[in-house]
Each structure stands twice: as structure tokens, then as C-alpha cells.
C-alpha positions as CSV (number, residue, x, y, z in Angstrom):
1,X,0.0,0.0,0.0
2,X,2.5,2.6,0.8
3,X,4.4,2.1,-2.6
4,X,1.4,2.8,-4.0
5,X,0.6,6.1,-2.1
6,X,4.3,7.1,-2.8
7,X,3.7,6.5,-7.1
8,X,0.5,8.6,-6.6
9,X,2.4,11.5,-4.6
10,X,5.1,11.7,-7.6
11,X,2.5,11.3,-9.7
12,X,0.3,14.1,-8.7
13,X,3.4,16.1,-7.6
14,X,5.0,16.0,-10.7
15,X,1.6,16.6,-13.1
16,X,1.2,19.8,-10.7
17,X,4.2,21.7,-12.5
18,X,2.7,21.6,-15.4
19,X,0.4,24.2,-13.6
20,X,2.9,26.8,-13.0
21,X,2.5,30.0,-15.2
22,X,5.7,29.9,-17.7
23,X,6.5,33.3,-17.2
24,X,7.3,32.5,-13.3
25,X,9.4,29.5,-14.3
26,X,12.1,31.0,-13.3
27,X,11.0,31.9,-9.4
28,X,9.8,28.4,-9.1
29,X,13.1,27.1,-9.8
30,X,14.7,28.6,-7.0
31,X,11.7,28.6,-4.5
32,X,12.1,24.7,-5.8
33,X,15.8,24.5,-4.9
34,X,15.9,26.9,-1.5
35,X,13.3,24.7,0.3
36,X,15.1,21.5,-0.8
37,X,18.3,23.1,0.5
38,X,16.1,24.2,4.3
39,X,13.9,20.7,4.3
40,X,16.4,18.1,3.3
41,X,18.9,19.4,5.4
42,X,16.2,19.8,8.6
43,X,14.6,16.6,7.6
44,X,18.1,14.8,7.8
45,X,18.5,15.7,11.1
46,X,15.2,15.0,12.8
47,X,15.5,11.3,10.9
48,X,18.8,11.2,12.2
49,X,18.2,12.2,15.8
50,X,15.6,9.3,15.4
51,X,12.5,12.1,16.3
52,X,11.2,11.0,13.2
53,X,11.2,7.5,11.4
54,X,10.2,6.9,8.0
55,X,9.6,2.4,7.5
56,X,8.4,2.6,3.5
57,X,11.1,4.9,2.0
58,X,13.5,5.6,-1.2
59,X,16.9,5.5,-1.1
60,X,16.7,3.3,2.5
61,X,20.6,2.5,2.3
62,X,21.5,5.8,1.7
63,X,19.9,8.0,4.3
64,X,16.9,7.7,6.7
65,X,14.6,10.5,5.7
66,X,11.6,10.9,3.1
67,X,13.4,11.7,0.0
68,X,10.1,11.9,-1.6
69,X,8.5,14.3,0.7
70,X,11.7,16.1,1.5
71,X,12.8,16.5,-1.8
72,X,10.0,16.8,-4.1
73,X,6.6,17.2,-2.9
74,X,7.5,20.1,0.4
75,X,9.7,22.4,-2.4
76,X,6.6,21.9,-5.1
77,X,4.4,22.6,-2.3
78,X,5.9,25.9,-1.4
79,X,6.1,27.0,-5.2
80,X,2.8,27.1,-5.2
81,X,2.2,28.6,-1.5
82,X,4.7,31.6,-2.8
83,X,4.1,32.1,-6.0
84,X,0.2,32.9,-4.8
85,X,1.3,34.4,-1.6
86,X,-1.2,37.3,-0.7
87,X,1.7,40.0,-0.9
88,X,-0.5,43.1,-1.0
89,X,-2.8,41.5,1.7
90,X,-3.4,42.5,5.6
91,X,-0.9,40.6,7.5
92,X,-4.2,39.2,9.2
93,X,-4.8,37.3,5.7
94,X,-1.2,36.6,5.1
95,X,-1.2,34.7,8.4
96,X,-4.1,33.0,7.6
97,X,-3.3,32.2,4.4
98,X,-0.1,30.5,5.2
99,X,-2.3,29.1,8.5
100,X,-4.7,27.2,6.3
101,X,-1.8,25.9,4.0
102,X,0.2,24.6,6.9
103,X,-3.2,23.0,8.8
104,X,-4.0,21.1,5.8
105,X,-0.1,20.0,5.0
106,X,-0.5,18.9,8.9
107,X,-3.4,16.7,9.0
108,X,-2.0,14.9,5.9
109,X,0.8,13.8,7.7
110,X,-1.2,13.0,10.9
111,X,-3.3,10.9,8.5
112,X,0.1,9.3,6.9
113,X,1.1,8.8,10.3
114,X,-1.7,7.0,11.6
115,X,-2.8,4.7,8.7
116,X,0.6,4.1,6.7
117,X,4.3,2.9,7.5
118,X,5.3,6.3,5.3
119,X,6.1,8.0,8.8
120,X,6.1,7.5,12.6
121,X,6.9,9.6,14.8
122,X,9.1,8.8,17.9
123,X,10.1,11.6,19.7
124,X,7.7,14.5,17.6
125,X,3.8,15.7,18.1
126,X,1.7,17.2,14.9
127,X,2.4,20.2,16.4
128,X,6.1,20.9,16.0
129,X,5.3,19.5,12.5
130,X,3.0,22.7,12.6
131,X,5.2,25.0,13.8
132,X,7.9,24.4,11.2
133,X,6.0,23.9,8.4
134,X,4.8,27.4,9.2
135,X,8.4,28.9,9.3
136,X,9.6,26.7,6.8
137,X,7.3,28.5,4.5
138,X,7.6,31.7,6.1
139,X,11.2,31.9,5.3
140,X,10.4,30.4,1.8
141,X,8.2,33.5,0.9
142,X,10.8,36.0,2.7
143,X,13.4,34.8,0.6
144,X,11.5,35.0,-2.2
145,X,11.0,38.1,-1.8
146,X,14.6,39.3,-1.2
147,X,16.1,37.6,-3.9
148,X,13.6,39.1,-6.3
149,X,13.8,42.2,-5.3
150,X,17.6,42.2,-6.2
151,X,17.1,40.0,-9.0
């Protein structure tokens, strides 16, 4: 079953760039490759620290996180959560916005967590998940928006 789930995610996750505008190719792309660089390194270390354990994953020989989620569908994730960011919004919506994003994110990996061998956590709680999911993001945006802006 959880091979399964894991050809649907790169499925889906890879048929979802077809969805980003071609003129903002070119933000995605490093959106894309800054979150790899915060996620795989962070997600190496929690794996490592065994807070986190992931049973059903690629690359098992080679390192102990979720190559899949680290490395392909978190970065994706975030092109989209930037790229539609609500810049010129009240921070009231921007906190909401990236609120809602990160709540959903969440209770998919609750759900992975409780039904599935994808991820287990040892010594972790949905909520830390929560909390840097939310900052993960944040920083995501905020360098977005730096690099841009001297770009």
C-alpha cells in the first residue's frame, strides 16, 4: 500500500508543474531548490536524531529521511504557497493564508502517520510539525521576496 501512495504523490506532484504559469518559471526554480536546501537538510536531522522514522522509504541504504516528501513534494508545495502568496494582503490574511496551507499540510501527515508505515513519529507531536511547516514556509516567501527584489 504505501508504494502505492508514494507512485501517486510523484504522480500528482510531478503533473502539478505543469500548472505553473511559464512566465514564473524562473521563481519556481529557486523557491524549488531553497526549500530543498532548508527541508532536506532539517529533515536529515530530525531522521537522524531518530524524532522521526520513516519504515516505506527511497533511497533506504543511503539516508533515513523521506526523499520523496523532503525533496520533491515540500519544495513543489511551497512554489505554489509563494508564487500565490497574498503580498498586497493584511498581514491578518497573510497569516491565515499560510495558516490554512500549513493546517492542511498537517493533518495529511497526521493521517500518513496514523494509517501508513510512510512516517512514525518517535520523539515528535503534529504540532512541531505545525510550527515548522509554518516557518519553513515563512522563510520560503521571505526569501523570495529578497532575492527578487535584487534579482
Amino acid at each position: 500500500m504505501e508504494v502505492t501512495f508514494l507512485y501517486a504523490i510523484w504522480s500528482i506532484t510531478i503533473f502539478s508543474l505543469v500548472l505553473i504559469p511559464r512566465r514564473r518559471l524562473n521563481e519556481a526554480s529557486v523557491i524549488f531548490v531553497y526549500q530543498q536546501l532548508i527541508t532536506w537538510s532539517l529533515g536529515l536531522i530530525v531522521a537522524e536524531l531518530n524524532w522521526i522514522e520513516y519504515p516505506v522509504r527511497e533511497f533506504a541504504s543511503v539516508n533515513r529521511t523521506s526523499f520523496t516528501f523532503e525533496f520533491l513534494v515540500y519544495p513543489v508545495i511551497s512554489i505554489f504557497y509563494v508564487l500565490h502568496y497574498p503580498v498586497h494582503k493584511s498581514i491578518w490574511k497573510r497569516i491565515l493564508y499560510t495558516a490554512v496551507i500549513t493546517t492542511v499540510l498537517i493533518i495529511s501527515e497526521v493521517l500518513f502517520e496514523k494509517f501508513t508505515n510512510l512516517i512514525k513519529y518517535i520523539h515528535w507531536e503534529w504540532h512541531v510539525s505545525w510550527i515548522s511547516v509554518y516557518a519553513t514556509l515563512y522563510v520560503a516567501q521571505r526569501f523570495h521576496r529578497w532575492f527578487f527584489k535584487f534579482g
